[in-house]
N, C-alpha and C positions, 0 to 999 in steps of 0.2 A: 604468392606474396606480392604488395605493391611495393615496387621500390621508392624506397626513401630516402632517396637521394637529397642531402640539404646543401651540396655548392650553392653559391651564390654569382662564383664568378661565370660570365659570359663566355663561354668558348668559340673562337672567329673561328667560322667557317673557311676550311681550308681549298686553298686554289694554286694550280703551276701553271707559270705561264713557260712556254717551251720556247729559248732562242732560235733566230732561222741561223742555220750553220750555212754558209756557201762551199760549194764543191767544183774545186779549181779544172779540175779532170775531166765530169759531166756537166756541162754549165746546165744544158736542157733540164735538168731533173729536179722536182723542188725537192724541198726535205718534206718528209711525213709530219701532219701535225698531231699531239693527242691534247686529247680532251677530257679534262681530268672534269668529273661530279663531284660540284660539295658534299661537303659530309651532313648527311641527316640529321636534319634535330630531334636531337632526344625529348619527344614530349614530357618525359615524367621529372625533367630535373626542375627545380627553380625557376621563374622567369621576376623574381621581385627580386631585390638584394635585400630585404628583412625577412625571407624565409628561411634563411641558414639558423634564424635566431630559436625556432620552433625548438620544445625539448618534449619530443611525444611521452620522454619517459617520466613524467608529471602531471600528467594530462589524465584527469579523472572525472567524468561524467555523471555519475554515479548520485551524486551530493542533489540535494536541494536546489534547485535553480533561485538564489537570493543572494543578492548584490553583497560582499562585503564590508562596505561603505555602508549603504544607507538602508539596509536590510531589506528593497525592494523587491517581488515579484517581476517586475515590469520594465520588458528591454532589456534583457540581459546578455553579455558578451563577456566570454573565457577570451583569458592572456591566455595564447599558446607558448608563452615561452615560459611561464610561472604555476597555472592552472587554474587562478584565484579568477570568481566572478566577478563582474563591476555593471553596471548599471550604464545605458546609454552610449552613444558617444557624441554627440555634441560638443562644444566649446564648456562647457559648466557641466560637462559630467565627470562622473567618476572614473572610466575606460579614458576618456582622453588627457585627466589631470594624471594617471597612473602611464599614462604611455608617453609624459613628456618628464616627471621623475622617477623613473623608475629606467627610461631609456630602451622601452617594449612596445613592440610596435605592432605585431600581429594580433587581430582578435577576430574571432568567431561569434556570431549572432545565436544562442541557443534555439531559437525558433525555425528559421530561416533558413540555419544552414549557411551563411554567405562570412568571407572572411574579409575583411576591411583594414586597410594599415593605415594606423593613426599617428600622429596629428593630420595626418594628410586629411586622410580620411574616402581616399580611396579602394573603389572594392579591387580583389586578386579573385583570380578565375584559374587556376593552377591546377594540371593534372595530378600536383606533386600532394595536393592537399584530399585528397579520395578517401585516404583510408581515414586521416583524421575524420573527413565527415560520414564515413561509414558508424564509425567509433560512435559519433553522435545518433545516428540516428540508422541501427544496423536494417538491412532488408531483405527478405528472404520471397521466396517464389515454392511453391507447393514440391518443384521438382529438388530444388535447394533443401529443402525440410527431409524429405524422402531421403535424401544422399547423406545427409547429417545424421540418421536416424541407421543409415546402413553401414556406414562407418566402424570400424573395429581398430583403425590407425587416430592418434590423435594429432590435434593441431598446434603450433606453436606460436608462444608469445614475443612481445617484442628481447624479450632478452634468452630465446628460442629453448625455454623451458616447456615441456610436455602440460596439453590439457585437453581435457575431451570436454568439446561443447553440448553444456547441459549439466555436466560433470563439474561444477567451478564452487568456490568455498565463498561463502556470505561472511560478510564482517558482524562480528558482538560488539556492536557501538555503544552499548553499557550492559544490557541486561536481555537484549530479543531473542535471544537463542534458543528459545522456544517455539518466538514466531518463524524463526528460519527451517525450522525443522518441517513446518506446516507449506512454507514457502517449497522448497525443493519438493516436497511430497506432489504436490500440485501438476508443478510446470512440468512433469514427467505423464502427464495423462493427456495423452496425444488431440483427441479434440479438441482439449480445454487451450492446450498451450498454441494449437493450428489457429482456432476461431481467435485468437487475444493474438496472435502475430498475423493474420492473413486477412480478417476479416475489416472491410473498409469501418465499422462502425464503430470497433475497440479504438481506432486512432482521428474518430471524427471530432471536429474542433469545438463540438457540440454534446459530446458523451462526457459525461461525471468527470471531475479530474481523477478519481479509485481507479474507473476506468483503463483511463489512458495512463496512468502511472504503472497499473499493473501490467497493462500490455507492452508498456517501457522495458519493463522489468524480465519478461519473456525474452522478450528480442536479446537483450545484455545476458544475459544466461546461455540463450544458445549462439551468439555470435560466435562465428568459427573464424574469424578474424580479429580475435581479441588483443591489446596491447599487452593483460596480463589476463593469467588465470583465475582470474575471481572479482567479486561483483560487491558493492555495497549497496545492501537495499532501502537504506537512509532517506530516498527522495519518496518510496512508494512507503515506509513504515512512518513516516510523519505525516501522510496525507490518511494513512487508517489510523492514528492518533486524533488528527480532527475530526475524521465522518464519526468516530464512534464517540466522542464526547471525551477524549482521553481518556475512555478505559481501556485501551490497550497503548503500552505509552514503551518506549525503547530504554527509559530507565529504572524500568518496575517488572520485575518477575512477574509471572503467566502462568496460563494453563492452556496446550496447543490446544486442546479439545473446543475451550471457549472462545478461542482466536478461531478456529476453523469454522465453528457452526457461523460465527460473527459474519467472518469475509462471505463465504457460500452465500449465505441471506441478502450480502449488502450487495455484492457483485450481481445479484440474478435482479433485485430493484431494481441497481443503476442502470441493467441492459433492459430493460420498460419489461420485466416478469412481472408473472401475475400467479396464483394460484393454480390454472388450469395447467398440466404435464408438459413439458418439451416448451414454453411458454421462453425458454433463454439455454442459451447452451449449459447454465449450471445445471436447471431441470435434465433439460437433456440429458446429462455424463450420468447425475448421481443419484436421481429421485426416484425410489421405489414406495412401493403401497404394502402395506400388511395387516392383517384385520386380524381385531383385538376382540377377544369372547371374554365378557365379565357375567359371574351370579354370584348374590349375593349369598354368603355360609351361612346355611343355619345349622348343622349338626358336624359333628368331626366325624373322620372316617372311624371304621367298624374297629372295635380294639383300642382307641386312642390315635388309629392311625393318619395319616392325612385326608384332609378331604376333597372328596373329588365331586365333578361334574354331575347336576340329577339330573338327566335329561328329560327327567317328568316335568322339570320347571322350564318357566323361559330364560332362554339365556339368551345376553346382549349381545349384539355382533355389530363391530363398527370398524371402518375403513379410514386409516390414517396414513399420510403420505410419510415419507425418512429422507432423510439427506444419509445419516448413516445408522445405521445398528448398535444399538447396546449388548455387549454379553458380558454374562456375570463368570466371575471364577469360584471355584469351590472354595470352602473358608480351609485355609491351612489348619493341619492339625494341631489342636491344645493344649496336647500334653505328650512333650517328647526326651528321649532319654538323650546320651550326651551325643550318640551316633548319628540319632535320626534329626538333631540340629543339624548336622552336616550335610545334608539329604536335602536339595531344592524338590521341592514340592510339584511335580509335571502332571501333566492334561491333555487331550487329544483335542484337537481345533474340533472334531465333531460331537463331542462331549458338550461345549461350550455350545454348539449351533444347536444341539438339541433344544434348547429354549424355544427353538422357533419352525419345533416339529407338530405343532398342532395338539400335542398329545402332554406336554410337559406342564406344571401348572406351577402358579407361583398365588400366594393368599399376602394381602396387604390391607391392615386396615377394614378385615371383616368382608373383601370381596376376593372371589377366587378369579385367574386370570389364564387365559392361553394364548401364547403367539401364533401365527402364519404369514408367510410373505405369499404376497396373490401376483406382486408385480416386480420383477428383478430393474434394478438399473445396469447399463452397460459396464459401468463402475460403481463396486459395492466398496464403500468406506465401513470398515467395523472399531469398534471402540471398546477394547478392552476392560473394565469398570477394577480399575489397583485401589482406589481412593476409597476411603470410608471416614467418614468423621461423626463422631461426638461432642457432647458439650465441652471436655477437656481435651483431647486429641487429635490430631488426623494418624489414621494408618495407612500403610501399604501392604496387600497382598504381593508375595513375591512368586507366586506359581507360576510357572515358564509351561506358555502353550505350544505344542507341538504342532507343528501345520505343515504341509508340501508346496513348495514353492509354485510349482504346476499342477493344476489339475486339482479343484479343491469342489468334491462334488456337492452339489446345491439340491437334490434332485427332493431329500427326504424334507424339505423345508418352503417348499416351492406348493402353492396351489392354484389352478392347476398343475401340475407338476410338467416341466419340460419336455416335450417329444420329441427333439431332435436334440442331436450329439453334442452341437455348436452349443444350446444356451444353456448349460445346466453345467460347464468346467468352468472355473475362475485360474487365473495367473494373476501371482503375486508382483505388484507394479514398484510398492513402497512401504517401507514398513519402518515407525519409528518407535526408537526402544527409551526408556528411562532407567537411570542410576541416581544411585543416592547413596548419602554415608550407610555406613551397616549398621541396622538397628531403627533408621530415621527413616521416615516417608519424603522427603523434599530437602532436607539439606545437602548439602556441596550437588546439588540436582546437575544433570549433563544429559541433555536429549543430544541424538543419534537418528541419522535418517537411513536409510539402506533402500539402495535406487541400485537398478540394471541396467548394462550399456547389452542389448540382443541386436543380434542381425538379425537382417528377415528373415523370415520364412517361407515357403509355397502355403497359399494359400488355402489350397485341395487337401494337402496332407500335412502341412504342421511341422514338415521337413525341414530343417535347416538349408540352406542354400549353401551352394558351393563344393558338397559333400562333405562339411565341417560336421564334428561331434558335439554334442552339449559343454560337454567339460574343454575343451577348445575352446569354442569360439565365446560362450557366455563370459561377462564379466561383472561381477557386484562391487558395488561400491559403496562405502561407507561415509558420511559427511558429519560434520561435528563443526559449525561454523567453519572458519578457513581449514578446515585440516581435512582433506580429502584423500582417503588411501584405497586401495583395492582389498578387498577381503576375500576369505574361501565362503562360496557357497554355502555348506555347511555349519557355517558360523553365524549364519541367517537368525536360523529360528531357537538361538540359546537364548538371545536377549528377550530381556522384558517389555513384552510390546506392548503397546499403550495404543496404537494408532496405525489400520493397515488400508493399505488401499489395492484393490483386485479389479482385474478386470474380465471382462468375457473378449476370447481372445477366437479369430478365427481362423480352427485346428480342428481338426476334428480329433472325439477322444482317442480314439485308436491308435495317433498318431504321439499321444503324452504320454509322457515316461514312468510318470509318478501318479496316477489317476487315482488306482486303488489303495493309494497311502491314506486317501483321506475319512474314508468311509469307517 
């Protein structure tokens, strides 16, 4: 921790001086002299007398960078002793008319980093101010990320309540709670959240503001030196309110699904993406290929049955890229007695991927259809399909998919199909669930994100380190805006998922727990 020492007063360096005593007896002999060392200066205290005034625990970074005054962008400086923005500090600005009534005299340049006491208007170089400019502008180094990541102890705030960085609650500043769901999903997929905290080009003074707001936004999340526990992402969800034309806006209910495909598309733009694979680290994490067989029906199957595939004719085959997958759920059944109302409706995760075994067919509009995926990404996003609408209604399917946290095999779905052990298991990264009143599709609506704090593993065998157990050392966590709690593992996969994110993890199968759950 940095100490945050706010004296103001100067403490004099202490010194004795030793009287000569004479010694009547031995004249010869002097007296001993000692020689006392000042005492050290404590670099970390104070060296201004208006740094006592500082009140960290007000101090939110988080907001908008725009003047309260005069609503500017431009030159902007935090009172550290109130929180509020003001614009400039010159003689006719707003920082220095507020620091001559107001009787606040510390301020912080949001850019720059540099803290300036006004009306003076000289800068303070003070070791005591570190962690404030950490706050501003957190920093991490690869071995830093690595340690935070292997972590199972949490860190503490300024008012030394418990939080694990990465683990921290988003504020509902009217209506985003949708977008936050899609927001924590993210920052937990380790490349994405490395490249936007590490990478010199996420914080170049020349990358999209989306950019550099979102890679803000990383950093504030996993800072492990937080003043408190949780984040407001206000500054980054009013900059995708602009890029997107304000259809995605912080006082208007959403759909993450269409928030997610939005950011994904706009984020891989803003990093100079192109079409061609690996073209931006979004391609990178999430872009797979899967080719789509259309012929056109002309008879139905034998009996009335369904129709399938004539392989006498031509059939179409085309290759389209995904950010994430669609799968369909079974239609609930129609007609149930008063028991089997009681009864949620379940499905096995591999029931649902069958869609995408090459062999399943779906007919729309006169053409029959088959999936296969020909290319896996490192991270598979899938997208549950709850929603249905009509001219008069929307529904919700409520069937609750069964899926294994580890170990979710791809192999029957994959063409070529996987040869080695590594790339054909997925682990479950994030998965977010929705609720709604009973009976409704979207009213009193509450998205739910479910994020994992793991320690490492060996690499070779998928082992947990330490000799810890599964049920040890894992911990899940559940986020709902600010309310973050630990959950049981097993309470995973009751919710109604909407939105999951997996990745290919390197373990070899042999080494997971749960492999043959999914098949």
């Amino acid at each position: 921790m940095v100490d945050l020492g706010n004296s103001a007063e100067q403490r004099e360096q202490a010194g004795v001086e030793q009287e000569t005593v004479e010694e009547p007896v031995v004249e010869e002999e002097e007296p001993p002299e000692y020689h006392f060392e000042p005492e050290e200066e404590d670099t970390n205290r104070p060296t201004d007398m208006y740094l006592d005034t500082i009140n960290r625990n007000v101090l939110d970074f988080d907001f908008e960078r725009l003047c309260s005054v005069t609503l500017s962008h431009n030159n902007i400086y935090a009172c550290l002793t109130n929180g509020k923005y003001f614009q400039g500090r010159g003689k006719t600005s707003p920082a220095y008319a507020h620091s001559i009534a107001e009787d606040n005299h510390v301020f912080i340049n949001l850019s720059t980093q540099k803290v300036y006491i006004l009306p003076d208007g000289y800068e303070v170089n003070d070791p005591s101010l570190d962690d404030i400019k950490y706050l501003l502008y957190p920093t991490f180094t690869p071995q830093l990320l690595k340690s935070i990541d292997a972590r199972t102890t949490p860190s503490y705030d300024l008012q030394q309540k418990p939080y694990y960085p990465g683990f921290v609650g988003l504020n509902n500043i009217k209506a985003n709670s949708y977008m936050n769901s899609i927001l924590h999903a993210l920052v937990h997929v380790t490349p994405l959240r490395d490249y936007f905290i590490l990478d010199p080009h996420a914080s170049d003074p020349h990358a999209t503001e989306l950019v550099k707001r979102f890679g803000m936004f990383c950093r504030k999340v996993w800072n492990p030196k937080a003043f408190k526990g949780q984040v407001s992402p206000h500054e980054l969800l009013q900059e995708c309110a602009n890029a997107s034309g304000k259809r995605f806006k912080i006082t208007e209910v959403g759909d993450p699904l269409e928030f997610l495909g939005w950011l994904l598309n706009q984020l891989h733009k803003d990093l100079g993406g192109n079409k061609k694979g690996k073209s931006s680290i979004i391609y990178s994490a999430f872009q797979g290929e899967c080719r789509i067989d259309d012929q056109q029906v002309l008879t139905t199957g034998e009996y009335g049955g369904k129709p399938r595939f004539d392989l006498d004719r031509d059939i179409k085959s085309t290759k389209s890229p995904f950010l994430f997958l669609a799968i369909d759920l079974p239609p609930p059944p129609l007609f149930q007695d008063t028991v089997e109302k009681n009864i949620i409706p379940q499905v096995p995760i591999s029931a649902v991927l069958a869609k995408y075994d090459g062999k399943t067919t779906q007919e729309t509009g006169g053409i029959l259809r088959r999936f296969k995926v020909t290319r896996l990404p490192p991270f598979l996003i899938l997208h549950i399909k709850r929603f249905t609408k009509n001219s008069f209604v929307e529904e919700k399917n409520p069937t609750i998919v069964n899926f294994p946290l580890r170990g979710v095999d791809v192999t029957d779905y994959v063409d070529p199909p996987p040869t080695d052990s590594i790339s054909k298991y997925y682990d479950l990264v994030s998965n977010i669930t929705h609720s709604s009143a009973a009976g409704t599709a979207r009213e009193e609506t509450t998205w739910k994100t479910q994020v994992h704090l793991r320690p490492p593993r060996d690499l070779k065998t998928g082992e947990l380190l330490g000799g810890k157990t599964e049920e040890e050392e894992e911990k899940w966590f559940q986020i709902q805006d600010l309310i973050v709690e630990e959950i049981n593992r097993g309470m995973i996969s009751l919710g109604e998922s909407y939105i999951q994110v997996s990745g290919l993890f390197l373990s070899s199968a042999d080494s997971r727990a749960e492999p043959k759950q999914s098949r």
